[in-house]
C-alpha positions in Angstrom: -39.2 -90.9 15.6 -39.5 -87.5 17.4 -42.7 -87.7 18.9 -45.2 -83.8 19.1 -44.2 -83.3 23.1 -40.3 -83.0 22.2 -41.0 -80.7 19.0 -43.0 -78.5 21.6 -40.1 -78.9 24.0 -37.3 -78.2 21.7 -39.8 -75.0 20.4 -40.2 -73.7 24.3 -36.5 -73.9 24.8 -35.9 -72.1 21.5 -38.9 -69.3 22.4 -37.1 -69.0 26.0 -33.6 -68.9 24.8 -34.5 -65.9 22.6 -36.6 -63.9 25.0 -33.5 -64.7 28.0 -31.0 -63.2 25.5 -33.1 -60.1 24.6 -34.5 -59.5 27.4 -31.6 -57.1 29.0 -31.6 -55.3 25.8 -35.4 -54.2 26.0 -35.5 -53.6 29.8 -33.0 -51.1 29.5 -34.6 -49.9 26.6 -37.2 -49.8 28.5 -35.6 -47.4 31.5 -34.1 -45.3 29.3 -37.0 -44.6 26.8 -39.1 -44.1 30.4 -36.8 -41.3 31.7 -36.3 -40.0 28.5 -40.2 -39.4 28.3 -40.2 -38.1 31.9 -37.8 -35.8 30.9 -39.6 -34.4 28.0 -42.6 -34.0 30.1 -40.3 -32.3 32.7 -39.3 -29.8 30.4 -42.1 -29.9 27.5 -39.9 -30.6 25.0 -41.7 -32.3 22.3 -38.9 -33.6 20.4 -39.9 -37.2 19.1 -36.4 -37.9 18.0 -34.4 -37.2 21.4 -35.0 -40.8 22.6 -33.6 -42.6 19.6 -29.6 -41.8 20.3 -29.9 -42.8 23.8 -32.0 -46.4 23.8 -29.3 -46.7 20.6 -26.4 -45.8 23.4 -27.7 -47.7 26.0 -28.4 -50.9 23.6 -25.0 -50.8 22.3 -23.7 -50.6 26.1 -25.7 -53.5 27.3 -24.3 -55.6 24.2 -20.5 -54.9 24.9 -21.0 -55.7 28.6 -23.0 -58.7 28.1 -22.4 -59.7 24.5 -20.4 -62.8 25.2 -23.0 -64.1 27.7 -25.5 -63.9 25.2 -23.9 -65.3 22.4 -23.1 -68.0 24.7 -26.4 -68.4 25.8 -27.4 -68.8 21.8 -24.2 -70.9 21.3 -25.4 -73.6 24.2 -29.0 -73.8 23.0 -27.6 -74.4 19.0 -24.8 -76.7 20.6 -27.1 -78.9 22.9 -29.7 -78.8 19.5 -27.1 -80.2 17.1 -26.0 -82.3 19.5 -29.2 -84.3 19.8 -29.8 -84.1 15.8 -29.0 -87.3 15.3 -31.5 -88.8 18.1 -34.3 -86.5 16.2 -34.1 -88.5 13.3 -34.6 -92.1 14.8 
């Protein structure tokens, strides 16, 4: 029988799996909405739509370099899950 400490394990690896695998995508989110907002302040232009295209941009950049890492990252958490289903239901 799976006993409350190894549900709250298996729920802390699950919480720190996702926050690992979206974390590069909101830091540089982060940078980008930043200097965009710096910019605008720069240059008073008050234009609340001119960040959108380039967190969207940069997102999109961050996935294609490291998409594969973090589908792996998801890939091994699900895997190693699975893997001990069987010992779960003892």
């Amino acid at each position: 029988m799976i006993t409350q400490g190894e549900v709250l394990d298996i729920t802390r690896e699950g919480f720190m799996t996702v926050i690992m695998t979206a974390l590069p995508i909101l830091l540089v989110s982060l940078v980008v909405g930043l200097v965009i907002s710096v910019f605008q302040t720069i240059t008073s232009i008050q234009e609340q739509t001119l960040t959108f295209v380039p967190k969207i941009l940069a997102a999109f950049a961050v996935m294609m370099l490291l998409g594969s890492w973090m589908l792996d990252n998801m890939t091994t958490y699900m895997t190693d899950l699975w893997n001990a289903f069987a010992y779960y239901l003892n």
